[in-house]
N, C-alpha and C positions, 0 to 999 in steps of 0.2 A: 724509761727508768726501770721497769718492770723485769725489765730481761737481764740487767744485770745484776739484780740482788738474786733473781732465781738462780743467778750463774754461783752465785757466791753461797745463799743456802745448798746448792750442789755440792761444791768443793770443801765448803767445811762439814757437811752431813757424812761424804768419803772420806775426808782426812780423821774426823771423829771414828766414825767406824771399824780405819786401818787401826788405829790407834787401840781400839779396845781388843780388838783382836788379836793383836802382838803384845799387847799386857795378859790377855789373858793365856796366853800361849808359853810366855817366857818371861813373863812376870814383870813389875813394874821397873825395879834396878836392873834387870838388865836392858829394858827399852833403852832408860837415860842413859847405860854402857853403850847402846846401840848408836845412839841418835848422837853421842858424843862425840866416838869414831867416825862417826857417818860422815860430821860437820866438814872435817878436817879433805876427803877428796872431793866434794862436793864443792867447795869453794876454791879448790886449785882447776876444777873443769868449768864453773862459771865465770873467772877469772881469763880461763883464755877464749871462752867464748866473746866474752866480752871485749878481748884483745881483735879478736876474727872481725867485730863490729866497730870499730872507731869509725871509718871513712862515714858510715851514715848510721849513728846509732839508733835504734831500734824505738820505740815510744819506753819507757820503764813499764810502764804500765802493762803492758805486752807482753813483754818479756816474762813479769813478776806470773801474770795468767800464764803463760806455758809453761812456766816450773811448776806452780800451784795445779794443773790439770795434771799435768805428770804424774808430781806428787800423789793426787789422791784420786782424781776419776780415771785415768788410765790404767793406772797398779790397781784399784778395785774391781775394774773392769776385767783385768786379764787374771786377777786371783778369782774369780767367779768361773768362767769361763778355764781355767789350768785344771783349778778343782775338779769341775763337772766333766771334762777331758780325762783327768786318772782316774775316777771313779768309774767313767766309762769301758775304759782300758781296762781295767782290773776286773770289771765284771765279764767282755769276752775273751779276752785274755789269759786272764788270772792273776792273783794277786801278787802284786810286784810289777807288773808288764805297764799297768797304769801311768808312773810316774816317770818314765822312756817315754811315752806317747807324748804326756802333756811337755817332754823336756824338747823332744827333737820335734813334735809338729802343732802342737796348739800351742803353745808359748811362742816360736817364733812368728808364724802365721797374726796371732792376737793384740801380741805386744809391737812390735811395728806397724799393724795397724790401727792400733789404740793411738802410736804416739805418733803418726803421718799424719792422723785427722785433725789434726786439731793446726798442722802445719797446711793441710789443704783449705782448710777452712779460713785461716789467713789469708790464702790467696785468694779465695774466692769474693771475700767479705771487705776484704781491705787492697785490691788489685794493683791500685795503682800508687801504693807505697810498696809494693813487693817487685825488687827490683834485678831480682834475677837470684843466682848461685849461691852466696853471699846470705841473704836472709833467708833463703832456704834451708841453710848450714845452721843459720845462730837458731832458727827458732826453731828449729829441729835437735838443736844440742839444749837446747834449754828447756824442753819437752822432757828428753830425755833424760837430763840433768836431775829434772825430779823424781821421775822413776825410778830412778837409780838411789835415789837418795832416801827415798822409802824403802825401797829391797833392800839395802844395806843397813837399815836401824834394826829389820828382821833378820839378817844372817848373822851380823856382828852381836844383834843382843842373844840371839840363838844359841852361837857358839860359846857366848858367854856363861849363858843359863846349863849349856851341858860341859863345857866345861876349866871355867871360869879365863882365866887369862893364860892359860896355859904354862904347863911344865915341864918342855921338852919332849915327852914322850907323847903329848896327848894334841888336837888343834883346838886350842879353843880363841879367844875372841885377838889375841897378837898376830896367830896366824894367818887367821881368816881377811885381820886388815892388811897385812904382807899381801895377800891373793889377791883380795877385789880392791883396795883404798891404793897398792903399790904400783904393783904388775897392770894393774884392768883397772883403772877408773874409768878408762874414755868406753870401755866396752859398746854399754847403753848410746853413750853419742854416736859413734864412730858406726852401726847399724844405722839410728834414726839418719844420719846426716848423709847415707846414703838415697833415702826415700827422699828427704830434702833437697838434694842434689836435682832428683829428677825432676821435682815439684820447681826447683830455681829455671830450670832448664826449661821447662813447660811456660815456665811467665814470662820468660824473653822469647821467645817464638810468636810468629805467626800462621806458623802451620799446624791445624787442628792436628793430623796424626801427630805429630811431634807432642803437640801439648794433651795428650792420651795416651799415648807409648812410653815418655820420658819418665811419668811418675812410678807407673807400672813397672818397669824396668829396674825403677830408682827400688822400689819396695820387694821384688822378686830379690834383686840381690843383698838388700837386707835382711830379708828371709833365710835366702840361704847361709849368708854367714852368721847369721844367730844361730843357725841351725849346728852348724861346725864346731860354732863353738861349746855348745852346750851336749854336741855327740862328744867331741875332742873330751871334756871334762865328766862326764857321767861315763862313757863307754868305755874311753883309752886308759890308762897306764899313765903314771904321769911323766913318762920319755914318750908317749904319743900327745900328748899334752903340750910338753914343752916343743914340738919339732912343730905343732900347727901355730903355736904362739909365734912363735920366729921365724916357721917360715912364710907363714900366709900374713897372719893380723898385724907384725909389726910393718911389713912392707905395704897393709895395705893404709896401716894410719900413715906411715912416710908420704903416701901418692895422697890421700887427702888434705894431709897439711902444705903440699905443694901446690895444690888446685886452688888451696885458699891465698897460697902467696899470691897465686899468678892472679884471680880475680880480685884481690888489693889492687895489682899492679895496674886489671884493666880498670877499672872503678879513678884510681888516680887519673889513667890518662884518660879517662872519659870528662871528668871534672875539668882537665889543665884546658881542653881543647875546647872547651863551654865557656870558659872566664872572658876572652877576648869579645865575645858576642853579648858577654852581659854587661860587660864595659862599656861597649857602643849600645846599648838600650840604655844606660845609667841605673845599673838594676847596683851595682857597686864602684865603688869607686877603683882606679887603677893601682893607684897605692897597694891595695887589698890584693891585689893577682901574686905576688911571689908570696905572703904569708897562706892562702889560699893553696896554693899550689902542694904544700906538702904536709902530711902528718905533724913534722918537729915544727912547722910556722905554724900551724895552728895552735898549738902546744902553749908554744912562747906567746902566743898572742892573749889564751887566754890567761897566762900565768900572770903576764904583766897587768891585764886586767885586773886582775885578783890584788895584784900588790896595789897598784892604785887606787882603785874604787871599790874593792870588797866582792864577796861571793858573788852577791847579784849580778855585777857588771859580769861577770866569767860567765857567769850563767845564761846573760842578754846576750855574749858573743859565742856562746856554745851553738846556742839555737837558731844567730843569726849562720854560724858556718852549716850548720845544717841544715837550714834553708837553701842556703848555696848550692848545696849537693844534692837535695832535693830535685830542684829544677834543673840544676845539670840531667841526673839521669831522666829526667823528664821529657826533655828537649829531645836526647836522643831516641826514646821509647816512643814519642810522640809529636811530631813537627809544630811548628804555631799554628795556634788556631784549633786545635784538634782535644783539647784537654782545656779548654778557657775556667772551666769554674776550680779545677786542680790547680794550675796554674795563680790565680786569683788569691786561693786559697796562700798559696806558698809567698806568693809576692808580699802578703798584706803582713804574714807572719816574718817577712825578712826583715822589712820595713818598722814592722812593734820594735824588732828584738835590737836594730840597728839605732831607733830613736832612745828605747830602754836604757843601751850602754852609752850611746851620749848625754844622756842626760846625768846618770849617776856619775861619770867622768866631770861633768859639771858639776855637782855638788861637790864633787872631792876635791877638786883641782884648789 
């Protein structure tokens, strides 16, 4: 119990901290101007993460710690460490040259490695619910998610403080949400979910190099296009701006959000070709194979729960489909026999979640 309240005095001592910092910086009405704007693309990117994660949704719990580390120890992390980077700059340098260094090489270098770790550390801690590409992606955009959502209560309350909502000639905090909340919300993801990629990539192997190569690879090229994009917007012109926006980062979010179709698509058919075998163990019944088998059956299955028997039943059949899919990618990660206490584990919560909704079906009926 000890290690996660220390996790928690962590995350609120950094979220407190950012907090006084950007009050004291840009003052208290413009935080709440910041934190207001902020709300608005921060919840269109959690939103489709959370779309990314249906087939096997993530613990909440999880999920909530990789926004909350985002949010406040990773962004404190790399405003420490940006800081102590242009100061440095500025002193061999010269004044001005600082805040180029910290933009093109200790920001991208810091902040992908601020928000990998905490996606590596999933793997490491929690292995065998990390199940490849997929939750590489979510908990890498939801990392990110927070970081993002922090920097933006400081740019947006920024622009507000210098110069209020602006008035055509001037950017102040309209602008600024046109920029980062319109144009760039997935920025921060679309970086971390590169590292992510590698780190998915790294947990479905069984080749050491591969699972040593893949992450690394994954985070060099988050590097680098952090790096582009923060040369593209500090160095360029904003016609060299827009020509890297369109021609590199929108085709490279397009190839990411296809990666993600196509590992839905494997993740389904991993699941459809598992059901038949857990049918002959009696791990579910036959009935259950075509709602099981797609997104929209699962959907209807909890909905009609809900109309029936109330939240809870929805809730006992959510957990039981995820159990499902549990052990599906279980199966194929790991033959029988080879994972018995994982396994055990997952059987016994299909089993709670499966008696749970028969029984509140009973009382309702």
């Amino acid at each position: 119990m000890l290690l996660p309240v220390l996790g928690l005095i962590v995350v609120a001592v950094c979220g407190l901290t950012l907090l006084a910092l950007a009050t004291v910086r840009v003052g208290l009405l413009a935080v709440a101007i910041g934190m207001a704007a902020a709300l608005i693309p921060v919840a269109v990117v959690v939103a489709a993460f959370l779309w990314i994660d249906r087939w096997e949704p993530e613990p909440a719990k999880l999920l909530l710690l990789a926004f909350a580390y985002g949010a406040c120890i990773a962004t404190i992390t790399a405003l420490l460490i940006n800081n102590t980077a242009e100061t440095v700059g500025d002193l061999l340098l010269g004044n001005g040259k600082g805040s180029r260094v910290s933009a093109l090489v200790s920001a991208p270098l810091v902040e992908e490695a601020a928000k990998g770790a905490f996606v590596l550390a999933i793997l490491l801690r929690r292995s065998e619910e990390f199940d490849g590409i997929i939750d590489g992606i979510v908990y890498a955009g939801f990392t990110a998610a927070g970081f993002a959502f922090t920097e933006n209560i400081y740019y947006f309350g920024r622009a507000f403080a210098d110069y209020g909502f602006g008035d055509g000639t001037s950017a102040g905090v309209v602008a600024a949400f046109v920029l980062r909340g319109v144009l760039s919300p997935f920025t921060h993801p679309l970086f971390a979910t590169l590292t992510g990629i590698g780190l998915g990539v790294a947990a479905g192997s069984a080749s050491k190099a591969t699972r040593i190569l893949a992450p690394l690879a994954g985070y060099v090229c988050a590097v680098f296009l952090h790096a582009l994009w923060n040369g593209a917007a500090t160095l360029g012109g904003a016609k060299t701006f827009l020509n890297v926006y369109f021609l590199i980062f929108v085709p490279m979010f397009i190839a990411v959000f296809l990666l993600v179709l196509l590992q839905r698509r494997r993740e389904q058919r991993i699941i459809v070709a598992a059901l038949p075998n857990m049918v002959q163990a009696r791990w579910i019944a036959a009935s259950e194979v075509e709602l099981l088998s797609s997104l929209t059956g699962r959907r209807q299955w909890r909905r009609q729960a809900r109309r029936q028997s109330g939240r809870r039943a929805a809730k006992a059949v959510a957990a039981y489909q995820a159990s499902v899919t549990q052990l599906a990618f279980l199966k194929r990660a790991k033959p029988t026999g080879q994972s018995p206490r994982r396994e055990q584990e997952l059987l016994t919560s299909l089993r709670n979640s499966r008696a749970e909704a028969v029984r509140l079906a009973g009382e309702n009926a």
